[in-house]
C-alpha positions in Angstrom: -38.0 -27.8 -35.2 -41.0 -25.8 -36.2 -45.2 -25.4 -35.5 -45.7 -29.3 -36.1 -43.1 -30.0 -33.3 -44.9 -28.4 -30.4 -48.4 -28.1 -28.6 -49.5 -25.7 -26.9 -49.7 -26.3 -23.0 -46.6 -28.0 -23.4 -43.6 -27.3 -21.1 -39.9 -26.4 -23.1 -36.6 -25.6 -22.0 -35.7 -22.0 -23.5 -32.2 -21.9 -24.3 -30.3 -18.6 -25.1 -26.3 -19.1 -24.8 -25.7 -20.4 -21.6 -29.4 -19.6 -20.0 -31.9 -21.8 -19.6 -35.2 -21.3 -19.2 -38.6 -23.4 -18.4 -41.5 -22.4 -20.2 -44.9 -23.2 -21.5 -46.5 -22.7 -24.7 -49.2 -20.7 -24.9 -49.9 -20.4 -29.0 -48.1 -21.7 -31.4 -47.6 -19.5 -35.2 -45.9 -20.1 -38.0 -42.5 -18.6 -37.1 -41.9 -19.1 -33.7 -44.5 -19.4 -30.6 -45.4 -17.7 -27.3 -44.3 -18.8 -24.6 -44.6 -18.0 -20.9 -41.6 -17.7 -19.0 -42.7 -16.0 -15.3 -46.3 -16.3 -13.3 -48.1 -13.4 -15.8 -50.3 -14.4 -18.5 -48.1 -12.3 -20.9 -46.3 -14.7 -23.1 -42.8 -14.2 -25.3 -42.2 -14.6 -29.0 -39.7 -17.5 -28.8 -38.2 -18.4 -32.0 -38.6 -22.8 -32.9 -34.8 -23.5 -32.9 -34.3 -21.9 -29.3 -37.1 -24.2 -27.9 -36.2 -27.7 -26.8 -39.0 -30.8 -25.7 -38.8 -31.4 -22.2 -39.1 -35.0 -22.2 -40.0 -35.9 -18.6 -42.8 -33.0 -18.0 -45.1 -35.6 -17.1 -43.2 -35.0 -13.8 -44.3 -31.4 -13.3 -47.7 -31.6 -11.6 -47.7 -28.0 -10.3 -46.4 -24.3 -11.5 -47.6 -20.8 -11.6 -46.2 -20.7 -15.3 -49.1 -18.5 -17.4 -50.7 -17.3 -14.6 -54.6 -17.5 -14.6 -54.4 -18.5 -18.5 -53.3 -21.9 -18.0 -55.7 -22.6 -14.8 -59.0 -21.0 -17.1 -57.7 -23.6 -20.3 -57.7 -26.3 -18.0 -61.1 -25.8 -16.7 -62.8 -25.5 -20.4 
C-alpha cells in the first residue's frame, strides 16, 4: 500500500506483530503517514505496509482519537 491508498481522517488498524492498534490519519507523505493512536493531537510516523483499511468505519460515530485536531477539521 502506499499515499494513494489512504485519506486522511480515515480510521486504520495499526498492526505491529501481534498488536493492534486503531488509528486515524492525520497527513499523509510520501513514505509513510501520521497517524493518531491516543486522545493527543500528536500523531506517529506509521510506515504504509503496517497500516490496514478498516472497512466498516462507517460504524464508528464517536472517538477521542486526535484530540481537538479532528473536532477543529470537522468544523472547517
Amino acid at each position: 500500500m502506499n499515499k494513494d491508498d489512504f485519506e486522511e481522517g480515515e480510521y486504520i488498524v495499526y498492526v505491529n506483530g501481534e498488536k493492534c492498534e486503531l488509528g486515524r490519519i492525520k497527513t499523509l507523505r510520501e513514505d509513510g503517514a501520521f497517524v493518531a493512536y491516543h486522545e493527543g493531537e500528536t500523531g506517529a510516523k506509521t510506515p504504509y505496509d503496517t497500516m490496514h483499511k478498516l472497512i466498516n468505519e462507517y460504524t464508528i460515530k464517536c472517538t477521542s482519537l486526535g484530540g481537538e485536531y479532528f473536532k477543529e477539521k470537522e468544523n472547517e
